[in-house]
C-alpha positions as MATLAB code, in Angstrom:
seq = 'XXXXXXXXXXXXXXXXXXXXXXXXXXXXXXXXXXXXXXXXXXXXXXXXXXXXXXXXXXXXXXXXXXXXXXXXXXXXXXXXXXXXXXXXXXXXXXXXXXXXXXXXXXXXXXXXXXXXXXXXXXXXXXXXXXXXXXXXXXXXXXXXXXXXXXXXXXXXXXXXXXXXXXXXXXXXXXXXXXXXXXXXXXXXXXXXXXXXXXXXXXXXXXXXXXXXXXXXXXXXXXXXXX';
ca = [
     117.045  109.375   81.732;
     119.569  111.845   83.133;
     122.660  113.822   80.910;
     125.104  115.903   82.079;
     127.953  116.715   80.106;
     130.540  119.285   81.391;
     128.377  120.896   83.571;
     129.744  123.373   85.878;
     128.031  125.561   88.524;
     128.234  128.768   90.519;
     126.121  130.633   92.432;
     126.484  134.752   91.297;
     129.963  135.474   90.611;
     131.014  132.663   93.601;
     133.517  129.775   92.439;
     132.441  126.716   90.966;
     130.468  124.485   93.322;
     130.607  121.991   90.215;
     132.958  121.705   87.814;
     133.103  119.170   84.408;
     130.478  117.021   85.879;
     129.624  114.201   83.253;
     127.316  111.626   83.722;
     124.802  109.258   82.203;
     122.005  107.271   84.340;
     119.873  105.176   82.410;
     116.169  104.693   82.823;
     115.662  101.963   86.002;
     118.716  102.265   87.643;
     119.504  102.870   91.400;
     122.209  105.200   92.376;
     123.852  106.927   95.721;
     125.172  109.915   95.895;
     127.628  110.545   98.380;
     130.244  112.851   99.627;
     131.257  115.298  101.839;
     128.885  118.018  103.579;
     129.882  121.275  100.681;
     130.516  118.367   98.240;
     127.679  119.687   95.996;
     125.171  117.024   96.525;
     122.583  118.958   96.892;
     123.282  121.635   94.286;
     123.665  118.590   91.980;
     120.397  117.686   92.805;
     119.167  121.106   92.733;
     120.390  121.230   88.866;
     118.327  117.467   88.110;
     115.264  118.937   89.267;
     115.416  121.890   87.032;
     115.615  124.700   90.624;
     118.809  125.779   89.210;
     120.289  126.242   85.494;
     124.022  125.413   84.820;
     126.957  128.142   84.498;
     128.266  125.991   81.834;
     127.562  122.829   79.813;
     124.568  120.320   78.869;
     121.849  118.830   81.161;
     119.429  115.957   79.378;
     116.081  115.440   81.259;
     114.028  112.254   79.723;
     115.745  112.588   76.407;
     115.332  117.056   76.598;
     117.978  119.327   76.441;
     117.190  121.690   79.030;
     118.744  124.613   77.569;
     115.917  124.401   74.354;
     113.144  123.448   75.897;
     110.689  125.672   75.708;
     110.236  127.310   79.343;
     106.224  126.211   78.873;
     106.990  122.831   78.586;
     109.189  122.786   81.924;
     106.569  122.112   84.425;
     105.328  118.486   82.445;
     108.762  117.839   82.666;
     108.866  118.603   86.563;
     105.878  116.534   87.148;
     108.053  113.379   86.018;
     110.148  114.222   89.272;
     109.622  113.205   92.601;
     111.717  115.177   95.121;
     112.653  114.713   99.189;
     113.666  117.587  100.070;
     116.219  117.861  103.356;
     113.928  120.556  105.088;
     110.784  118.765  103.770;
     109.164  121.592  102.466;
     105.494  120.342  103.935;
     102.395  122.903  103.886;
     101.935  123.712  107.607;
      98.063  124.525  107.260;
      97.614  121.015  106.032;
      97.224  117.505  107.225;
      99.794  114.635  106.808;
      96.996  113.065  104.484;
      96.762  116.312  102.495;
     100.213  116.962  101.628;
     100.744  113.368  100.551;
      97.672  113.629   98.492;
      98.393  116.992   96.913;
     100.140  115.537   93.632;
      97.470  112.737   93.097;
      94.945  115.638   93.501;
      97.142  118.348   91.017;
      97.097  114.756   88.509;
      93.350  114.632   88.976;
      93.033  110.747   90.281;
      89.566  110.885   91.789;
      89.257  111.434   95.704;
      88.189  107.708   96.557;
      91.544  106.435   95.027;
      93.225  108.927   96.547;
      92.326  107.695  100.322;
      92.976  104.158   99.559;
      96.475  104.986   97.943;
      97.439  107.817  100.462;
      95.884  105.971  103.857;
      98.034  102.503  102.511;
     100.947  104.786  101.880;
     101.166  106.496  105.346;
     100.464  103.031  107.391;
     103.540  101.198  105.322;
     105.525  104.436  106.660;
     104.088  103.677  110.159;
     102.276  107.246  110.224;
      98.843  105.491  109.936;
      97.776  107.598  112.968;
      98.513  110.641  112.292;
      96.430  110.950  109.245;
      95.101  114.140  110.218;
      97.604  115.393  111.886;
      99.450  119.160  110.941;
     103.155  118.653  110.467;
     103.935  121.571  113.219;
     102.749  118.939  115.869;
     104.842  116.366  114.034;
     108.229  115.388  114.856;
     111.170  115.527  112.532;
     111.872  111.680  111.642;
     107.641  112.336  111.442;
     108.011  115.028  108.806;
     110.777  113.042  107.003;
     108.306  110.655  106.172;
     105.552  112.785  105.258;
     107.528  114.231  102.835;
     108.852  110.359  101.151;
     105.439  109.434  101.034;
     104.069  112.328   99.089;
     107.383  112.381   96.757;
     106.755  108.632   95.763;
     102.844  108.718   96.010;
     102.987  109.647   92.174;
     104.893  106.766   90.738;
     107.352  109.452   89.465;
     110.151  108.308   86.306;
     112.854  110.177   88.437;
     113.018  110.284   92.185;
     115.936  112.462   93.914;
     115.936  112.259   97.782;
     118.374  114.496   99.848;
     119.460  112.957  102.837;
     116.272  110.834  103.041;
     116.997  108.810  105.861;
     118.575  111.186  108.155;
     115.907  111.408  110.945;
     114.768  108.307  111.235;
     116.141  105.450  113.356;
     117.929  102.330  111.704;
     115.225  100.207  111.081;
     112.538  102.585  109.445;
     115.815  104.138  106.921;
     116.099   99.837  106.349;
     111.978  100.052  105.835;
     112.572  103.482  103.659;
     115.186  101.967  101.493;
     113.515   99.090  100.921;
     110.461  100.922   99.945;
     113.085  103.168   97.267;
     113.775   99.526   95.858;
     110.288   98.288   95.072;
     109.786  101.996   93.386;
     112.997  101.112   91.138;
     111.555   97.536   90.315;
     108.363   99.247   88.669;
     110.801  101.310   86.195;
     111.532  104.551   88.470;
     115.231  105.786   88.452;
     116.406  106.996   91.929;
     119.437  108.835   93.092;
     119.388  109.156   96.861;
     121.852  112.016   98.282;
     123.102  109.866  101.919;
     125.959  110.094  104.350;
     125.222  106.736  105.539;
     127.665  104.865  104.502;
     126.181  101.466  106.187;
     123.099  101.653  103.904;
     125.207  102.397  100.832;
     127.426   99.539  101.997;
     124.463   97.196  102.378;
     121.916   97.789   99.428;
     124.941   97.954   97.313;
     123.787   99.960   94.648;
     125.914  102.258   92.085;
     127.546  105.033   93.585;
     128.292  108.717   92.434;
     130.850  110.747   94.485;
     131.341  114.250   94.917;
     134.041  115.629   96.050;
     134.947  119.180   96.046;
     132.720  119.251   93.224;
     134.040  116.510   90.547;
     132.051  113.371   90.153;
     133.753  109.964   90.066;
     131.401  106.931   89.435;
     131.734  103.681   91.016;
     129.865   99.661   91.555;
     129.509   98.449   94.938;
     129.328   95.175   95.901;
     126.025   94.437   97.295;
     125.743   92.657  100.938;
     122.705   91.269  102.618;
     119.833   93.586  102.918;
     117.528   91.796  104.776;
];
């Protein structure tokens, strides 16, 4: 599913934020990625969704080497992706329902599917209210999960979430997680950028670590996450 192969990365003539990163994540699997804040999570992540190219090395997307794929056959690739981002990156002029619904709408699924999947969506997130609701009059922990829903709405092969849980209280980033986990047991890889080391600790899932900017890989130990 994902490549990377002595990738390094800089932004302009800056030093490495990344440097010999090699990895392989295989189609299904569940991983964390944690790490300091200036780590590199989230340029990492940045370079798996194709919003930044690599100073040096090779990046594999679904079997694709990124450097020779033809720049017209990015965006199908793209599509594959689901992507929290940390600020959200919601469309203020419209509704909750609407921005959830924008990639079932770009895939063409027809409108009445669209309500039932987006309205069942947004009530398992506990937003089932706020429906119409623009996401300046929403709070943050609000926004957070406007921005899950309409990232896993799609059924994406790939789904990288930065700092998903981080404003939301304990028991919706238990409900989050656990919703993460039934996306993985229908086939969808996940790597989930978290400082929470509780929820890391708990779900137990594979771990990647950053720090300043080399990757080490590692198993946890699953506890109890019920």
């Amino acid at each position: 599913m994902v490549r990377f192969e002595n990738v390094g990365m800089r932004y302009g003539a800056g030093p490495e934020v990344l440097r010999d990163i090699g990895m392989e994540l295989a189609a299904g699997s569940f991983h964390f990625l944690t790490g300091p804040s200036g780590a590199g999570k989230t340029s990492l992540l940045k370079l798996m969704y194709l919003a930044e190219r690599p100073s040096r090395g090779l990046i594999s997307l679904f079997g694709r080497d990124i450097a020779t794929t033809p720049r017209r056959e990015l965006p199908a690739l793209r599509r594959k992706i689901g992507v929290v981002f940390q600020d959200f990156r919601l469309i203020d002029h419209l509704s909750a329902f609407d921005n959830v619904a924008l990639p079932l709408r770009v895939a063409g699924l027809a409108e009445e599917q669209i309500r039932e999947h987006v309205s069942e969506l947004l009530r398992w997130v506990g937003l089932a209210e706020k429906l119409n609701a623009r996401p300046a009059t929403l709070s943050g922990g609000q926004q957070q999960r406007v921005a899950i829903a309409r990232a896993v709405i799609g059924r994406p092969s790939l789904l990288l979430a930065d700092e998903p849980t981080g404003n939301v209280d304990d028991e919706m980033a238990l409900r989050l997680l656990r919703l993460f986990e039934e996306m993985n047991k229908l086939g969808t890889t996940l790597v989930i950028a978290t400082h929470n080391e509780g929820l890391v600790t708990r779900f137990g899932h594979a771990r990647l670590h950053l720090e300043n900017g080399e990757l080490t890989q590692e198993r946890l130990r699953a506890q109890h996450a019920g």
